[in-house]
C-alpha positions in Angstrom: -83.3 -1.8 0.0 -83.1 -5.2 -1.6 -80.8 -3.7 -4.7 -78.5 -2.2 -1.6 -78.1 -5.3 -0.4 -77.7 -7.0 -3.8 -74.5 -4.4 -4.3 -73.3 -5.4 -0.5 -73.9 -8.8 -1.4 -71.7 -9.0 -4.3 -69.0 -6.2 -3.0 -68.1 -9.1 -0.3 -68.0 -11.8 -2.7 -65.7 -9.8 -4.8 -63.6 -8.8 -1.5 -64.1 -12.6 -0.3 -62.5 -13.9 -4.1 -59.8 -10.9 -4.1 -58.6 -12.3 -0.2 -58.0 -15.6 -1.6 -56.4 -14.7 -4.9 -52.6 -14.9 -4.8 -51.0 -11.9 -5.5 -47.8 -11.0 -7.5 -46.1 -9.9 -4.2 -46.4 -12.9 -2.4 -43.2 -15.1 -2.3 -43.0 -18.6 -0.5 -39.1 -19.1 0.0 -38.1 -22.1 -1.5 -35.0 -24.5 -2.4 -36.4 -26.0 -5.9 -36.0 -29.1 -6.9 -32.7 -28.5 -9.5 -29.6 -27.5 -6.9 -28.4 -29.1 -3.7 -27.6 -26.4 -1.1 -26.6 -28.6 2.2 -22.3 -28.2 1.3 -21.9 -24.6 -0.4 -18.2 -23.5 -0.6 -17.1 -20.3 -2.4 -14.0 -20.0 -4.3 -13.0 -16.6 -5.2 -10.1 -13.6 -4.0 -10.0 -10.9 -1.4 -14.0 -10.0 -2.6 -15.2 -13.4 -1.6 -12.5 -13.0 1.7 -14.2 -9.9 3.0 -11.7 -7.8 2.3 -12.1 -4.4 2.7 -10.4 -0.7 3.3 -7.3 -2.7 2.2 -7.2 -5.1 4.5 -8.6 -8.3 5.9 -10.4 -8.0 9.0 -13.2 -9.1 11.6 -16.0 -6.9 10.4 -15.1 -7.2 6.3 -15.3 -11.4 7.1 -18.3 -10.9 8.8 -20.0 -9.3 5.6 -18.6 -11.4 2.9 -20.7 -11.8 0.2 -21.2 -15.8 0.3 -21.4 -15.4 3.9 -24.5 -13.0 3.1 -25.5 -15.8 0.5 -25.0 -18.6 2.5 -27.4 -16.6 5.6 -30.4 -16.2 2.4 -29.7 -20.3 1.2 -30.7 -21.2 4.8 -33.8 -20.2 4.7 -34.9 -22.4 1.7 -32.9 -25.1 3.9 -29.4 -24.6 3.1 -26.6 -26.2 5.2 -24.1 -24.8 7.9 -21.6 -22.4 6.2 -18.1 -21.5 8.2 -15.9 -18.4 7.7 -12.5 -18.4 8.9 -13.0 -15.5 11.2 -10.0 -13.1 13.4 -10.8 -13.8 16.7 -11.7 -10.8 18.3 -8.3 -10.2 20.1 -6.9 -10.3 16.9 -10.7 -8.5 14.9 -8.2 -6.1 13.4 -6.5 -8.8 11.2 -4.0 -7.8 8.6 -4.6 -4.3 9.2 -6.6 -2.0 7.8 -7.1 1.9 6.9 -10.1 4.0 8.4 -11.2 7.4 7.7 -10.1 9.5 10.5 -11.3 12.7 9.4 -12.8 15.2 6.6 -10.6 18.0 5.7 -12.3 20.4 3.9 -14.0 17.9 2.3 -10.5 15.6 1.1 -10.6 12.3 3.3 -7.5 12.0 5.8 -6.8 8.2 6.6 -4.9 6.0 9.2 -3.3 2.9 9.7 -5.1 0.6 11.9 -2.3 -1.3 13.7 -3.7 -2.5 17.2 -5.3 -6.1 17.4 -3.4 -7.4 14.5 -3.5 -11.0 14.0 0.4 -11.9 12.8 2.5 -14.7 14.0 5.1 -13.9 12.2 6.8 -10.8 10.8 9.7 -12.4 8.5 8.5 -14.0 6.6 5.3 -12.3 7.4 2.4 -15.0 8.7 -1.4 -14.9 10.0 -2.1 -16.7 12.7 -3.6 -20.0 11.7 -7.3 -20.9 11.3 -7.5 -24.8 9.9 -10.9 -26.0 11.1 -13.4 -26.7 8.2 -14.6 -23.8 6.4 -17.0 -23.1 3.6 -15.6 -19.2 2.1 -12.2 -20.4 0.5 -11.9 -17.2 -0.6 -8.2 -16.1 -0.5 -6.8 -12.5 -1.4 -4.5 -12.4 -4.1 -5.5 -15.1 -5.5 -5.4 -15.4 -9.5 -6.7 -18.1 -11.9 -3.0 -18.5 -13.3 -1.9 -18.9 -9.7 -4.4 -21.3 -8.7 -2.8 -23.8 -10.6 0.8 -22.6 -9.8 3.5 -23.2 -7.9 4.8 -19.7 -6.5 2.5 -16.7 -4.5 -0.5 -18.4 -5.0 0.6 -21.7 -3.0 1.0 -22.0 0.6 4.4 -20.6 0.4 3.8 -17.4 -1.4 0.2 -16.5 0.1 0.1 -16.1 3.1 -3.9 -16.0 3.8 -3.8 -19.0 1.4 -1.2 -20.5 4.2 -3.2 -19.3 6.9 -5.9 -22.0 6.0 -3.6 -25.1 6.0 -2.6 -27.2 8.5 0.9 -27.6 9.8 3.2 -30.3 7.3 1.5 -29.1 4.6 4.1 -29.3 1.8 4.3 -25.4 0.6 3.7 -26.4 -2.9 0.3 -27.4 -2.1 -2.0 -25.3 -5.1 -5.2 -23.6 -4.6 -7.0 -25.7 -7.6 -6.7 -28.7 -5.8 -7.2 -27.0 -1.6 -10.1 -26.1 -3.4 -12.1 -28.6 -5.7 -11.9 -31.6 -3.0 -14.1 -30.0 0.0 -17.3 -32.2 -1.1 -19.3 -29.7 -2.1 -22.8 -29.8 -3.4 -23.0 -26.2 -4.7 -20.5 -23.7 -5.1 -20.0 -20.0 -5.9 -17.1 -19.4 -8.5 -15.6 -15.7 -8.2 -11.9 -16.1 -10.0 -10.4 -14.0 -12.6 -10.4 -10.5 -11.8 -7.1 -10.3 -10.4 -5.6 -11.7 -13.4 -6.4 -8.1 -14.7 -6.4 -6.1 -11.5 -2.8 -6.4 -10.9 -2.3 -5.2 -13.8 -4.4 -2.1 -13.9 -3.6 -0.9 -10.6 0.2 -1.2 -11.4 -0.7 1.7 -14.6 -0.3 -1.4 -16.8 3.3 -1.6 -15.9 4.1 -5.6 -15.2 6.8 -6.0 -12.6 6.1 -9.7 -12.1 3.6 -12.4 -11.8 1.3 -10.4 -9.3 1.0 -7.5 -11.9 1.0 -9.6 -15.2 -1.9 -9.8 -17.3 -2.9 -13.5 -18.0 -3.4 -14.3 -21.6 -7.0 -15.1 -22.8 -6.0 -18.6 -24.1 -4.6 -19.8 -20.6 -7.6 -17.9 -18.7 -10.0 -20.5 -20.9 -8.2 -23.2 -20.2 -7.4 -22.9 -16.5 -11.4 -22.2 -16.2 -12.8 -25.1 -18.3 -10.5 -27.5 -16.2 -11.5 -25.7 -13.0 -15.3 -26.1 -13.8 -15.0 -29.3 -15.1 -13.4 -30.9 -12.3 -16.3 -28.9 -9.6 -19.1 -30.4 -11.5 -17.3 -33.6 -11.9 -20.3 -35.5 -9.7 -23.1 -33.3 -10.9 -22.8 -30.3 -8.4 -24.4 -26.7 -9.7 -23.1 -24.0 -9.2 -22.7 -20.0 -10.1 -19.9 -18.3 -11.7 -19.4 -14.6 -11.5 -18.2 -12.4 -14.8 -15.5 -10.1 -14.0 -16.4 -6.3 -13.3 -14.5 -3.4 -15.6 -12.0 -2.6 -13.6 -11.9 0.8 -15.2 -14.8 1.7 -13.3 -14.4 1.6 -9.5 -13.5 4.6 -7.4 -9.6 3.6 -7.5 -9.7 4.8 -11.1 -12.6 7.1 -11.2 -11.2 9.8 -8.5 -8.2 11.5 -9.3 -9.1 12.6 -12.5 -7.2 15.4 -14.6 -9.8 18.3 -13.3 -9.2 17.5 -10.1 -5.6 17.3 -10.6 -5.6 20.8 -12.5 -7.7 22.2 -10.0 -5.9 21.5 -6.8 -2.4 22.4 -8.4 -4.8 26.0 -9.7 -5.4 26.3 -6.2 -1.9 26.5 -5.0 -0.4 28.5 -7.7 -0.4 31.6 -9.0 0.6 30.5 -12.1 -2.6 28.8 -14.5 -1.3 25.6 -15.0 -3.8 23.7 -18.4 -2.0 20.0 -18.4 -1.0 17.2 -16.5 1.9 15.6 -18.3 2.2 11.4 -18.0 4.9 9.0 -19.2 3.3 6.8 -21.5 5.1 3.2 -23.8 5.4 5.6 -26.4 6.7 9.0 -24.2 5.3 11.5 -22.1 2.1 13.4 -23.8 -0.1 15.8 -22.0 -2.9 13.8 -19.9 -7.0 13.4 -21.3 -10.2 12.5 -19.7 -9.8 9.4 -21.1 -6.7 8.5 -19.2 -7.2 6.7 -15.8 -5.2 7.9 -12.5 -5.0 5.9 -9.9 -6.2 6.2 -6.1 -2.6 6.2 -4.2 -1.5 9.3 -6.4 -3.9 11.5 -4.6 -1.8 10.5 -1.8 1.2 10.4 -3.1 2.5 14.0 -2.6 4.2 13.9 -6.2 2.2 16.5 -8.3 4.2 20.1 -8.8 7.4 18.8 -6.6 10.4 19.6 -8.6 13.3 17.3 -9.3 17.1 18.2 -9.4 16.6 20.2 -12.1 14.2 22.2 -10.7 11.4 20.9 -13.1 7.8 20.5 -11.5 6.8 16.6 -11.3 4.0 16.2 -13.8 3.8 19.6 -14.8 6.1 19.5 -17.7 6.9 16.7 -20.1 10.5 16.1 -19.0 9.3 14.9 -16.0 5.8 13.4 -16.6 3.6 11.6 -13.8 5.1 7.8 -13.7 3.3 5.3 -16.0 2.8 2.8 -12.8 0.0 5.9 -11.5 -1.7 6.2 -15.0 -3.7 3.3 -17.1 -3.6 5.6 -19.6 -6.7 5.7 -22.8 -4.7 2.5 -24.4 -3.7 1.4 -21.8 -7.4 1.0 -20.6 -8.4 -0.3 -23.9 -6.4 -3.2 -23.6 -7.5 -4.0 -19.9 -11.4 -3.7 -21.2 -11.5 -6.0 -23.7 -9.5 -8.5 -21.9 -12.0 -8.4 -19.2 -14.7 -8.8 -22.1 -12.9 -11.9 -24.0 -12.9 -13.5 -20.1 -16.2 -13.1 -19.7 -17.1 -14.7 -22.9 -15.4 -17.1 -22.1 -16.8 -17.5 -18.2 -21.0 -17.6 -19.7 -20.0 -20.2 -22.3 -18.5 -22.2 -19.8 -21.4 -21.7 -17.5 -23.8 -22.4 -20.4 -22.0 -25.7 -21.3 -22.5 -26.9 -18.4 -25.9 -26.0 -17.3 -24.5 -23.4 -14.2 -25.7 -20.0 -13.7 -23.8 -16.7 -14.2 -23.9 -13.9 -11.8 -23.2 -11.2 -14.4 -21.2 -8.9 -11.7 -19.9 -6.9 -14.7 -23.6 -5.3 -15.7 -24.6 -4.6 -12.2 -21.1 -2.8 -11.2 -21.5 -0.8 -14.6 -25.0 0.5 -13.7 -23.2 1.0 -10.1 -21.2 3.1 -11.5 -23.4 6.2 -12.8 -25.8 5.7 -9.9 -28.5 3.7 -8.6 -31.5 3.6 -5.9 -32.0 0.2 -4.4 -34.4 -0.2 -0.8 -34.3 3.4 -0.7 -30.3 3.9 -0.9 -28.4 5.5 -3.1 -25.2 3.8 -4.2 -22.8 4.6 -7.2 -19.3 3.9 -7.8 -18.2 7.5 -6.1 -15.8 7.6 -3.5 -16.6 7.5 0.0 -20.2 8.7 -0.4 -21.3 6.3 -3.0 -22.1 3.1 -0.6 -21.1 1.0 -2.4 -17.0 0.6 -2.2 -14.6 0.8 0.8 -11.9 2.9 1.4 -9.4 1.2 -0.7 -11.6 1.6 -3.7 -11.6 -2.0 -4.7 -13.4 -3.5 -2.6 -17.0 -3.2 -1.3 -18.5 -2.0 1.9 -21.2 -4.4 3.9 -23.9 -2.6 1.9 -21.7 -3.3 -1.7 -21.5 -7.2 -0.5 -25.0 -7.3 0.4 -25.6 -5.8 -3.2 -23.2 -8.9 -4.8 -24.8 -11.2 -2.6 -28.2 -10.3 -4.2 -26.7 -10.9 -7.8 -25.8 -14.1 -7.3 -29.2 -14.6 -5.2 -30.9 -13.8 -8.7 -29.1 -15.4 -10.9 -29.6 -18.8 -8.7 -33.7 -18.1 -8.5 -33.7 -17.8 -12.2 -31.4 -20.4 -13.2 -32.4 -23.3 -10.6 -36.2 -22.4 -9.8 -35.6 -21.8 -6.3 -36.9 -19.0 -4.3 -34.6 -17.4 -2.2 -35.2 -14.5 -0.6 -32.9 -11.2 -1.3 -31.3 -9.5 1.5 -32.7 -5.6 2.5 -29.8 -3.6 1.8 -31.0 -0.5 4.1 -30.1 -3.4 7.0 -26.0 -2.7 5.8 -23.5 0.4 5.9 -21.3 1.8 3.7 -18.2 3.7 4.4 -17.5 3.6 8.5 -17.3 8.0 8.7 -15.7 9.6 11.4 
């Protein structure tokens, strides 16, 4: 009896000790003591925006990564964060597309056009929004823009002009809209549509929108823009640039599913997809990119005045601005990799932290399982991208959120807590 109680006696104490011992699991949010959250602004595009399914709207806004951020920073004490949101008579904002049906397994979309929030249609204006807000982010705009006269002013943008106040002279630059909001932290998200454009447009540059900036400006533009937002000792986060090769908009309409929907309506076996490449037409590889909008498009197999089927023979090849074709891509890549060398070395120099959007979008894109979801980079079912397949869905900007999240815990020795990405959805289906 007495050794029995000996072994009860020291299975509590060992139960008692174990009950007080902190475990790995436990996590106390926290601020730290190395980064002031009480004015966070984010400066970024259409990502940081909310845009989604090709437009900006209500919902997309409402899900914006920083947004999402800003929501986790409060906890650990974080300040008020403002969105210029669409009221809801005007939710549907600049429009957007939604998936209206699945035929035999293709997607059918349509225009959203009710609820729009325009005041003008020539030239073509949002309705203003020109309170205080913390999410600058602005689709369209570029780092070479920022800086600019042109689109990405108040004349040539017109989300940018959405966000200005009447008697704002029209050459009024998003560099300087956007360093002088006293910040105390901010979110850096810049540089992706200075390759985008590009890429979209099958490498074909039809003007300063579809231009691919050189590295040497991008390095400059970013050491001044960095400079100047730590200018009083504010930190900060500054996102790499993802490889634009590998979102749904180029990973879809690939050459076997071209071959195999043009097999399906023929009689005839049909082996190649011709494209017009910088050095002539050529039959189409794997390794060649086609872009989203060609599925679309209606083009493939139609035959022109001379009776030869579009894309089906090499005197009339697919147009280069629907293919970033193999060197085409190349190029794109590595100028995605010299600006991200040159985004952590600014980062480093100055102490910030990087939010290396790049590796987690590439692991994206062959599939992951995060809080029980399964998102990869495919289209529609894959979670993480809208319909536009750019941009990300509420569970794809809680997933960016999360990045940045990290690479602020790790970098400033706070402890803010990650958001549950089962709480998000991704594409809205029928």
């Amino acid at each position: 009896m007495k050794r029995r109680n000996l072994y009860i006696g020291v299975a509590l104490a060992i139960l008692s000790i174990t009950a007080c011992k902190p475990t790995l699991d436990e996590f106390t949010p926290s601020a730290g003591t190395k980064a002031d959250f009480s004015k966070y602004i984010a400066i970024g595009n259409s990502l940081s925006a909310g845009f989604a399914d090709g437009g900006l709207y209500l919902e997309g806004q409402k899900v914006a990564f920083p947004l999402l951020i800003a929501e986790q920073l409060q906890k650990v004490g974080g300040g008020e964060f403002k969105s210029p949101f669409f009221s809801e008579e005007q939710s549907n904002g600049s429009g957007y597309i939604r998936l209206k049906a699945l035929v035999n397994g293709q997607p059918v979309t349509e225009q959203v056009a009710d609820k729009l929030a325009y005041r003008s249609a020539t030239p073509k204006l949002l309705t203003k929004y020109t309170d205080p807000i913390n999410n600058l982010g602005v689709p369209g705009m570029r780092m070479d823009m920022a800086f600019a006269p042109g689109i990405g002013t108040a004349a040539g943008n017109m989300y940018f002009e959405r966000l200005l106040p009447d008697g704002t002279p029209p050459t009024m630059n998003y560099f300087t809209y956007s360093t002088s909001q006293n910040h105390t932290f901010f979110t850096f998200s810049l540089g992706n549509n200075d390759v985008l454009g590009y890429a979209t447009n099958g490498a074909v540059n039809e003007g300063p929108t579809t231009s691919l900036t050189s590295t040497a400006l991008f390095n400059t533009l970013l050491n001044n823009y960095v400079t100047t937002l730590t200018a009083k000792g504010q930190k900060g986060v500054l996102a790499t640039i993802p490889d634009v090769t590998s979102v749904p908009y180029f990973t879809t309409v690939t050459r076997q599913v071209l071959l195999a929907a043009v097999n399906a309506a023929s009689t005839t076996k049909v082996t190649d997809i011709y494209i017009a490449t910088k050095t002539g037409p050529r039959a189409a590889t794997d390794q060649d990119f086609f872009v989203l909008p060609f599925s679309s498009a209606g083009l493939l197999g139609v035959p022109n005045a001379n009776k030869i089927p579009y894309g089906l023979h090499p005197l009339n090849p697919v147009e280069d601005k629907y293919v970033l074709d193999t060197k085409e891509a190349i190029e794109v890549v590595a100028r995605v990799n010299d600006f991200n060398k040159t985004i952590k070395s600014v980062a480093a120099s100055k102490g910030l932290a990087v939010a290396d959007v790049n590796a987690f979008l590439t692991s994206v894109k062959n599939g992951i399982r995060i809080d029980g979801l399964a998102v990869s980079a495919k289209y529609i079912t894959g979670n993480g991208f809208s319909l536009d397949g750019i941009h990300l869905t509420p569970i794809g900007n809680a997933l960016m959120a999360n990045v940045f999240i990290e690479a602020i815990n790790k970098t400033y020795g706070a402890q803010v807590p990650r958001l549950n990405i089962s709480d998000f959805r991704g594409v809205k289906l029928p």
